[in-house]
DRENVO-746428 format. One record per residue (C-alpha): residue in three letters; x, y, z. Coordinates in steps of 0.02 Angstrom, whole numbers, padded with zeros to 5 digits, always signed. Layout:
<rs>
ALAXYZ/...
</rs>
This chain:
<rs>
UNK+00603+01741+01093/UNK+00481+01832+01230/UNK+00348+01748+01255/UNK+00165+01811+01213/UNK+00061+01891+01333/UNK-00138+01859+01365/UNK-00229+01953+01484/UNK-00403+01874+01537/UNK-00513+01998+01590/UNK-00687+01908+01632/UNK-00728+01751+01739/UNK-00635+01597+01626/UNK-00622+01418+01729/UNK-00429+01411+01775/UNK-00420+01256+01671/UNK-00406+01372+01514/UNK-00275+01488+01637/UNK-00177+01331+01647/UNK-00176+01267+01468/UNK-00109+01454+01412/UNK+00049+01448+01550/UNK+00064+01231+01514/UNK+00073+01311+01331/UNK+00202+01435+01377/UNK+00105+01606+01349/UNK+00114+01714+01495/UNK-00047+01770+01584/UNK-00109+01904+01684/UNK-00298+01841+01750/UNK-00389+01970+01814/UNK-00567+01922+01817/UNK-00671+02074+01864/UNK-00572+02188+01726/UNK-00686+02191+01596/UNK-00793+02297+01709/UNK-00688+02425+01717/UNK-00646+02518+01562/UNK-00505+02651+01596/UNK-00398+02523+01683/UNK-00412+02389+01532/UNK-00375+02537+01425/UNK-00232+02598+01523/UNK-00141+02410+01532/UNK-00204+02331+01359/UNK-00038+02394+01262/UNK+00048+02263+01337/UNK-00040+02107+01291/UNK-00024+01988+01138/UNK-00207+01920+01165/UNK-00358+01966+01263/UNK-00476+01827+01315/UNK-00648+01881+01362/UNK-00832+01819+01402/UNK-00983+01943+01384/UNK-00926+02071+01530/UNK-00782+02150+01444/UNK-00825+02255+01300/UNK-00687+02254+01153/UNK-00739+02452+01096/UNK-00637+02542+00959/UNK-00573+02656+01092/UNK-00505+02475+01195/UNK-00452+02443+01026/UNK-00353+02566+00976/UNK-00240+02585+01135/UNK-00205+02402+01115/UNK-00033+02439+01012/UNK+00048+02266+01036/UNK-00151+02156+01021/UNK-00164+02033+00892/UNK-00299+01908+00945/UNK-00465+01919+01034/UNK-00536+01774+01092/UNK-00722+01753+01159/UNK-00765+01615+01249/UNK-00944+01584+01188/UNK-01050+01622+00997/UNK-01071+01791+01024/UNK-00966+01933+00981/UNK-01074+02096+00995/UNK-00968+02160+01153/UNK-00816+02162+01002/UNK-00822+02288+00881/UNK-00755+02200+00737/UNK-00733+02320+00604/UNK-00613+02403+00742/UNK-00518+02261+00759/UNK-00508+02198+00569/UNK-00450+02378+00543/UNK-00282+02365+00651/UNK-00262+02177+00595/UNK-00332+02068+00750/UNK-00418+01924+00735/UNK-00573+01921+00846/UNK-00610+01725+00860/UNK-00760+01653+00959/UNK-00804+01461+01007/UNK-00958+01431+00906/UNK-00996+01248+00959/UNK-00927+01268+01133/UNK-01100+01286+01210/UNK-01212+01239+01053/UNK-01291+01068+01154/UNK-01329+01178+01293/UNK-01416+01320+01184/UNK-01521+01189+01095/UNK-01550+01082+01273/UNK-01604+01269+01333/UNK-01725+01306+01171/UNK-01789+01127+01180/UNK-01828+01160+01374/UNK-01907+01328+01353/UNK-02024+01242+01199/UNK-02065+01117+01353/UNK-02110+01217+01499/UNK-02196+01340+01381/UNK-02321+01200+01309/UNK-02374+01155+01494/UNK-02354+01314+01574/UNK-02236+01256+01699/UNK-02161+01394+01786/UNK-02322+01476+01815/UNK-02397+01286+01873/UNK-02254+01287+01997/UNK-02264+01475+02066/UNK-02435+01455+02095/UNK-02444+01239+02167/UNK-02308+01321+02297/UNK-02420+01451+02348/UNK-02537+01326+02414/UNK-02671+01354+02263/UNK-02721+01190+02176/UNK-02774+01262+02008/UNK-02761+01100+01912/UNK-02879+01165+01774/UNK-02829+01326+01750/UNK-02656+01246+01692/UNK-02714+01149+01511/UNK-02579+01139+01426/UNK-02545+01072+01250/UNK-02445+00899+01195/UNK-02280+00937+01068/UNK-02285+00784+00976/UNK-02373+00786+00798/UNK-02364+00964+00819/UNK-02249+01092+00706/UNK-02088+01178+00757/UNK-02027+01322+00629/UNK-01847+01350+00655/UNK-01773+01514+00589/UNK-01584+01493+00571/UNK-01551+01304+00556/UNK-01367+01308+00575/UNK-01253+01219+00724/UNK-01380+01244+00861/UNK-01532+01258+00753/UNK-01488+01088+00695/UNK-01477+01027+00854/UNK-01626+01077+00897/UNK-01716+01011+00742/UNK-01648+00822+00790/UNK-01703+00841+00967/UNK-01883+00904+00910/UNK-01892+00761+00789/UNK-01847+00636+00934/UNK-01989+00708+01012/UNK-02106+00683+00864/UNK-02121+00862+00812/UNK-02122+00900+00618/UNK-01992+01007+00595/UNK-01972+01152+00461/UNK-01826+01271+00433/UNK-01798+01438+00362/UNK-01622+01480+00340/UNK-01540+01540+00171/UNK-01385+01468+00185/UNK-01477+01292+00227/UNK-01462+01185+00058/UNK-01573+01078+00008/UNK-01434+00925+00045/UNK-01413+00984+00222/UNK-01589+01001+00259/UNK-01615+00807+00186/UNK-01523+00769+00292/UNK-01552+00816+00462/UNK-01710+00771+00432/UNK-01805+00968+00422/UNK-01915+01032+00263/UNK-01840+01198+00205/UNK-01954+01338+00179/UNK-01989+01520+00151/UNK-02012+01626+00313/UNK-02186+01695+00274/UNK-02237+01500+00254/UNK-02144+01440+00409/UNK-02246+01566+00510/UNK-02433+01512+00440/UNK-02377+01336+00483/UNK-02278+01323+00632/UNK-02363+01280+00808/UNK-02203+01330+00890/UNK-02082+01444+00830/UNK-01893+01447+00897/UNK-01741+01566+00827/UNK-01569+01511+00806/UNK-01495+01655+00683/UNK-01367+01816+00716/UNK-01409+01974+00750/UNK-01385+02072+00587/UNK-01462+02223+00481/UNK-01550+02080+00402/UNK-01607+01989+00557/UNK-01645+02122+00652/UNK-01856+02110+00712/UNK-01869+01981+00581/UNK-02019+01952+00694/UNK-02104+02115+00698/UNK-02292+02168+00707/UNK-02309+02106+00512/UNK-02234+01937+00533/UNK-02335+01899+00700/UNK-02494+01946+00584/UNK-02472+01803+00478/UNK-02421+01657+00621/UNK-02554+01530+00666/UNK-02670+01594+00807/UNK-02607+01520+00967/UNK-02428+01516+00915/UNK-02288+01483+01052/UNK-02111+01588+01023/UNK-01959+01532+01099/UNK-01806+01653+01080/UNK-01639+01584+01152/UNK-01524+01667+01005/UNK-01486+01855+01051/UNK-01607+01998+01087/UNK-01669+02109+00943/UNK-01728+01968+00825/UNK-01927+01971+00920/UNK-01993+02165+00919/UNK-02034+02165+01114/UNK-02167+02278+01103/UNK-02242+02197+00932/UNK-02269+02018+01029/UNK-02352+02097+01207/UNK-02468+02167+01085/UNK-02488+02004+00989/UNK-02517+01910+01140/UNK-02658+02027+01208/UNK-02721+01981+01074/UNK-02704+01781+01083/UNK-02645+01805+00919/UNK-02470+01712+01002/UNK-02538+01600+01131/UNK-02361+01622+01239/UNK-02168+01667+01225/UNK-02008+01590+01310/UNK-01852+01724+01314/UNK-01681+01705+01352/UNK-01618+01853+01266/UNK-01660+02044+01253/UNK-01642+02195+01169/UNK-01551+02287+01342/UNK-01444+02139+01450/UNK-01443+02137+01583/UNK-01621+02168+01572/UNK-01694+02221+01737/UNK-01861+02292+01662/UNK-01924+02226+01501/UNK-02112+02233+01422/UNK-02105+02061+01410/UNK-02100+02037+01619/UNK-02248+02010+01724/UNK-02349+01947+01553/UNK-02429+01800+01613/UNK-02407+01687+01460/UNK-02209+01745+01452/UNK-02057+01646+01528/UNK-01900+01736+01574/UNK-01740+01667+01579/UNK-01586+01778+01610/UNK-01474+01718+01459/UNK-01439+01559+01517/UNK-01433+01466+01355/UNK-01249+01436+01401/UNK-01242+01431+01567/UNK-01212+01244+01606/UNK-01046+01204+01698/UNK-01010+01084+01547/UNK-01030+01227+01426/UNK-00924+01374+01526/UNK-00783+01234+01534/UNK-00785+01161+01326/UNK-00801+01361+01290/UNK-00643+01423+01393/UNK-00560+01284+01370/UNK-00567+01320+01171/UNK-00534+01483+01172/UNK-00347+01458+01267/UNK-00326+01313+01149/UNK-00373+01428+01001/UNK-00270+01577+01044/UNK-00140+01485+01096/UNK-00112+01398+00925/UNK-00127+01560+00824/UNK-00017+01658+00963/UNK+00121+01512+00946/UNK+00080+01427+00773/UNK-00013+01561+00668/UNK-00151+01442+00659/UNK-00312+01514+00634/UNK-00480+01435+00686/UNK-00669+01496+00711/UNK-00606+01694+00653/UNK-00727+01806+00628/UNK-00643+01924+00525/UNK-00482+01791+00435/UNK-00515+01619+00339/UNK-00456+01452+00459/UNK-00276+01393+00451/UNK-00241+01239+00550/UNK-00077+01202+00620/UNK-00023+01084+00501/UNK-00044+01208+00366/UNK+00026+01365+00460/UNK+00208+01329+00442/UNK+00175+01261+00245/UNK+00074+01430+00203/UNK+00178+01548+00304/UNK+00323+01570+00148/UNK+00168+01576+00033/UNK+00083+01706+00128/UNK+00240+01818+00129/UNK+00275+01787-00068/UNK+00070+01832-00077/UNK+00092+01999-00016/UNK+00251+02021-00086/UNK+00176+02002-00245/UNK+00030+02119-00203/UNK+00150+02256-00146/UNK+00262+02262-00299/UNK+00082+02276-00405/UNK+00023+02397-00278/UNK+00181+02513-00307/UNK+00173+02527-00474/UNK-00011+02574-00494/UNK-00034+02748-00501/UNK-00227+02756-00548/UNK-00388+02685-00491/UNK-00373+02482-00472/UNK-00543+02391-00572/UNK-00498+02238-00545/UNK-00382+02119-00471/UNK-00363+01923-00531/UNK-00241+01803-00446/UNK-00189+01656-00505/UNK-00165+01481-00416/UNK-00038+01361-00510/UNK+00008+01183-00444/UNK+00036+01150-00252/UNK-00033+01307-00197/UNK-00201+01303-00256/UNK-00235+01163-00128/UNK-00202+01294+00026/UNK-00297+01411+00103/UNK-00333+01536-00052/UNK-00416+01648+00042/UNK-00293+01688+00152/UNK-00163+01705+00015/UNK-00295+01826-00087/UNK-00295+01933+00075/UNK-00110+01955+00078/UNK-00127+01993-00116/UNK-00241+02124-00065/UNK-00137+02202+00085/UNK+00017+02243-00010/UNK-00075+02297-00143/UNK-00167+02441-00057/UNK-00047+02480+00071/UNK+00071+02587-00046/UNK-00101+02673-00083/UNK-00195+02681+00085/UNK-00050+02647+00198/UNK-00136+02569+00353/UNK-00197+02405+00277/UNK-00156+02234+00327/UNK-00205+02061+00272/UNK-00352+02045+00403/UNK-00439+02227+00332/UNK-00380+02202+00158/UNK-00527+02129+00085/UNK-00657+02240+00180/UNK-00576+02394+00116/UNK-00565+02315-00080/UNK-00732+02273-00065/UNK-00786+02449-00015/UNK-00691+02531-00139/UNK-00768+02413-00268/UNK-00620+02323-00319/UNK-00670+02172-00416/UNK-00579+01998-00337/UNK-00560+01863-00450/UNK-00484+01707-00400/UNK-00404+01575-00524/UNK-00347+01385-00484/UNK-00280+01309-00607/UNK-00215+01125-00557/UNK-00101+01074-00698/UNK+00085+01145-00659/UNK+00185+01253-00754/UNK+00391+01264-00744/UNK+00362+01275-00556/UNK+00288+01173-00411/UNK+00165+01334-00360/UNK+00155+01476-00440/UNK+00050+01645-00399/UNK+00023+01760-00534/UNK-00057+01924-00483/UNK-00145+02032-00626/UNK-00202+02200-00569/UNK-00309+02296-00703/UNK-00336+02486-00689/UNK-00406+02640-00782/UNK-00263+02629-00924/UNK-00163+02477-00891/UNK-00161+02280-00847/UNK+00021+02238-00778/UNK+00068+02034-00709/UNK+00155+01983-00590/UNK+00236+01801-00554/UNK+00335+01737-00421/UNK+00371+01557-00315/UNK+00437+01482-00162/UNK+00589+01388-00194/UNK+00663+01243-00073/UNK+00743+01363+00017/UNK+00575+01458+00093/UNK+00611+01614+00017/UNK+00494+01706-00116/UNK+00536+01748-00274/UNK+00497+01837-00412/UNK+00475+01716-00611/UNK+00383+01837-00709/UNK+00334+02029-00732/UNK+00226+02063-00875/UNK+00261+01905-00957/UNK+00438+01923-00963/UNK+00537+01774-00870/UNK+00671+01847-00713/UNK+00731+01755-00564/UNK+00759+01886-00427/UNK+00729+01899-00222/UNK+00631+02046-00157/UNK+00753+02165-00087/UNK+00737+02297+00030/UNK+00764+02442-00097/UNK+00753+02419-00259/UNK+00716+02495-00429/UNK+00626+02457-00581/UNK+00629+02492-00757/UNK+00562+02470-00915/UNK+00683+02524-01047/UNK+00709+02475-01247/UNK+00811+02332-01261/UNK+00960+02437-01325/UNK+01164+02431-01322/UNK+01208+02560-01181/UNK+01084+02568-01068/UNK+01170+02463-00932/UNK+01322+02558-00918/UNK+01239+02729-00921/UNK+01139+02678-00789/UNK+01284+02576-00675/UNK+01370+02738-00708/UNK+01231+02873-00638/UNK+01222+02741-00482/UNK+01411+02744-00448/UNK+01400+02922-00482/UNK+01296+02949-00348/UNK+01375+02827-00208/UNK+01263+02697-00223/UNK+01313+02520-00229/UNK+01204+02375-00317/UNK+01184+02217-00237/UNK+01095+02107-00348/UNK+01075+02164-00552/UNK+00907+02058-00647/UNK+00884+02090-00828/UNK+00746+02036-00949/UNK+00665+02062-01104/UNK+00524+02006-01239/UNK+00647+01964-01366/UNK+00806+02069-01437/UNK+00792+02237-01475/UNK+00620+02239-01392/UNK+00541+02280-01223/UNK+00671+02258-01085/UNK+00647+02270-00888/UNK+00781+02281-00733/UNK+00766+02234-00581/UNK+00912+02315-00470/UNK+00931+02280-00286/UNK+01003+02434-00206/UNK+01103+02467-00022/UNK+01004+02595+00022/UNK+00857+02712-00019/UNK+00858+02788-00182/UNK+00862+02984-00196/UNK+00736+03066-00295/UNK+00854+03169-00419/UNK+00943+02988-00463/UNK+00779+02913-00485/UNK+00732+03083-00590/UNK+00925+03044-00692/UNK+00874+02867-00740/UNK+00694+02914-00813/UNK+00800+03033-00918/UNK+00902+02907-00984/UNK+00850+02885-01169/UNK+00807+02710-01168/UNK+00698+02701-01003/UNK+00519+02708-01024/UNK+00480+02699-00828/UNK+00593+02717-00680/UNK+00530+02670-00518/UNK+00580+02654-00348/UNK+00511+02490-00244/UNK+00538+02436-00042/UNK+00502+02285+00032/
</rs>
């Protein structure tokens, strides 16, 4: 078996270059790469992986030369140099290490909050000028006082417990917070507009999305408290730059700590040379403990998935762990297996799509089965799909996903039943893993068979009626073309019949055309797998 390729193209600590080769993945470390775009795009078709910091950025045009990529792993939270919907689209996962550096954002935040409540930067710039301005420099004390936290997930949280050692009430907005969580870690969950009328101190800790974006604009810094203190170590974009310089000309905001901007690397910003503003150049990870748990998760990460399939901290798949890998892999295969032989009989507009956990399987990783559902049932449609897009493109097209566990067994250890409904029709379809690894296919629209998925095959649904076998056999041998495996099935006698034929060989059209005209058939269809 050749062995998977990674190429590192930004600054990693060779601890993580060692753990890929001690792993047995070959590497290719080239540290300054990521700066240069036309070379990463003329050697990224060779790699299995591409580990990155912040310097390289992952564009769709990276992307799409990258014929043989199918990981990207950033060593750090953020994943705006990455354009995901690029890489979900040819099937790569884009991982990150979310809790890599999360002490040393919060440390960071916590630190900012500090020197910005005593004004310590500007104490020191001007103490080593040989000014002794001891009362210009009254600052204010933390403790008893109010920290609003906007986004009160792994670093907010961290934050929160560090403010509380410090005495600080703490309040949270955060949507996703629930009422359990905030409990306890100790924070009292509350609307934005009420976090900013209360908070003495406000610090972010949420993405950058269409949601977040300015979430503190010229309207929200109305309604703070007068002489509020911002401190923004989360990513650039969340503050409106301009809105707060105007808000602290005003003293409505009495000062602001920044780690992040709108342009990085920011050499000229609105916020510099303000004289109640602290600048840091995004160092909210930049401790050597951080840079080392970060790259040292990321090569542990992509190594797994590269070598395993496991899956962890994806942006764009659900986790599998290692231990589950090897036990979902058969599934995962029967999944879209399933999907496809649904998705190749559909010939009209899909409503809905409901999937069915029985027994064993219900207790994996549904979500990952659901996506392999959903890849072979659009790919006969849409043709590029795969199980990392699948979902994304169902959910555009407005394809209902309903998912089913049932716990009690039926006949089988796990079963997956897949139910697709469309414009005229609702057709089922049942199959299992047996001992042996291999999928198979129980049940198609209700009625019990026992068949593997071959590479050609055909389908039909005929009348349960003497002759139909040997005038079909016959128009087969006719036409030089030898079954392998022969599956027959039906509702009861004389009623609706199916076959499921396993052919050597692809099917020509004029057979296929022969056996719809056969008297009995009702639907004639040829399937590959």
């Amino acid at each position: 078996m050749t062995k998977p390729k990674v190429l590192i193209s930004d600054a990693l600590s060779p601890a993580a270059v060692q753990i890929f080769r001690d792993r047995g993945i070959d590497v290719d470390f080239q540290p300054n790469l990521g700066k240069d775009k036309e070379k990463l795009a003329a050697i990224i078709g060779d790699f299995d992986g591409l580990a990155i910091r912040s310097a390289t950025k992952a564009t769709a045009k990276i992307i799409e030369k990258a014929s043989k990529l199918k990981v990207i792993g950033r060593a750090g939270i953020g994943v705006d140099n990455v354009e995901i919907p690029a890489a979900t689209a040819k099937g790569i996962i884009v991982m990150n290490t979310p809790f890599g550096n999360s002490i040393t954002t919060a440390e960071h935040a916590i630190t900012l909050m500090l020197a910005l409540a005593r004004e310590i930067p500007q104490a020191d710039a001007s103490t080593q000028a040989g000014k002794w301005e001891k009362n210009r420099f009254m600052g204010v004390e933390i403790t008893g006082k109010t920290l609003g936290v906007v986004g009160c997930g792994n670093i907010g949280s961290i934050v929160a417990d560090r403010a509380i050692g410090l005495r600080m009430k703490v309040i949270a907005f955060d949507p996703f917070l629930s009422p359990e969580r905030a409990r306890d870690i100790g924070v009292e969950k509350i609307e934005l507009e009420e976090l900013l009328k209360r908070a003495d101190f406000i610090t972010l800790h949420t993405p950058l999305t269409d949601k977040t974006r300015n979430i503190i604009d010229a309207a929200a810094l109305a309604k703070t408290k007068k002489g509020v203190r911002i401190i923004n170590c989360a990513r650039g974009g969340l503050v409106d730059e301009q809105a707060l310089v105007d808000a602290l000309d005003s003293r409505q905001v009495a000062g602001a700590a920044f780690d992040v901007f709108v342009e990085e690397p920011a050499t000229s910003n609105v916020l510099f040379g303000h004289p109640n503003v602290i600048c840091t150049p995004h160092l909210g990870a930049a401790t050597t403990e951080a840079q080392e748990n970060v790259a040292l998760q990321v090569a542990e990460q992509m190594s797994d998935y590269l070598l395993h399939g496991a899956i962890s901290n994806a942006i764009n798949f659900p986790s599998i762990t290692a231990e589950e890998a090897p036990r979902l892999r058969p599934f995962i295969e029967l999944a879209e297996k399933l999907g496809s032989f649904a998705g190749q009989l559909t010939e009209t507009g899909i409503a809905k799509v409901q999937i069915t956990y029985e027994g064993h399987v219900g207790e994996m990783k549904i979500k990952a089965l659901t996506s392999a559902v959903l890849a072979g049932l659009l790919r006969p449609m849409l043709g590029t799909v795969n199980v990392v897009s699948a979902p994304v493109i169902a959910k555009e097209r407005g394809i209902a996903v309903d998912e089913v566990v049932r716990t009690a067994q039926s006949d089988y250890e796990s079963l997956i039943t897949v139910t697709v409904i469309t414009e005229r029709q609702e057709r089922s379809v049942s199959g299992t893993v047996y001992a042996d690894g291999k999928p198979r296919l129980v049940g198609i629209k209700g009625i019990r068979v026992d068949a593997e998925f071959g590479k050609s095959m055909i389908y039909i649904t005929n009348e349960d009626k003497p002759g139909f076998i040997g005038h079909f056999a016959g128009l087969l041998g006719d036409a030089k073309i030898n079954i392998a495996t022969f599956h027959l099935g039906r509702t009861r006698a004389g009623g609706d019949a199916i076959a499921l034929v396993e052919v050597d060989g692809i099917v020509p059209d004029d057979v296929l055309a022969k056996v719809q005209a056969l008297p009995q058939v009702k639907q004639a269809k040829a399937l590959a797998f």
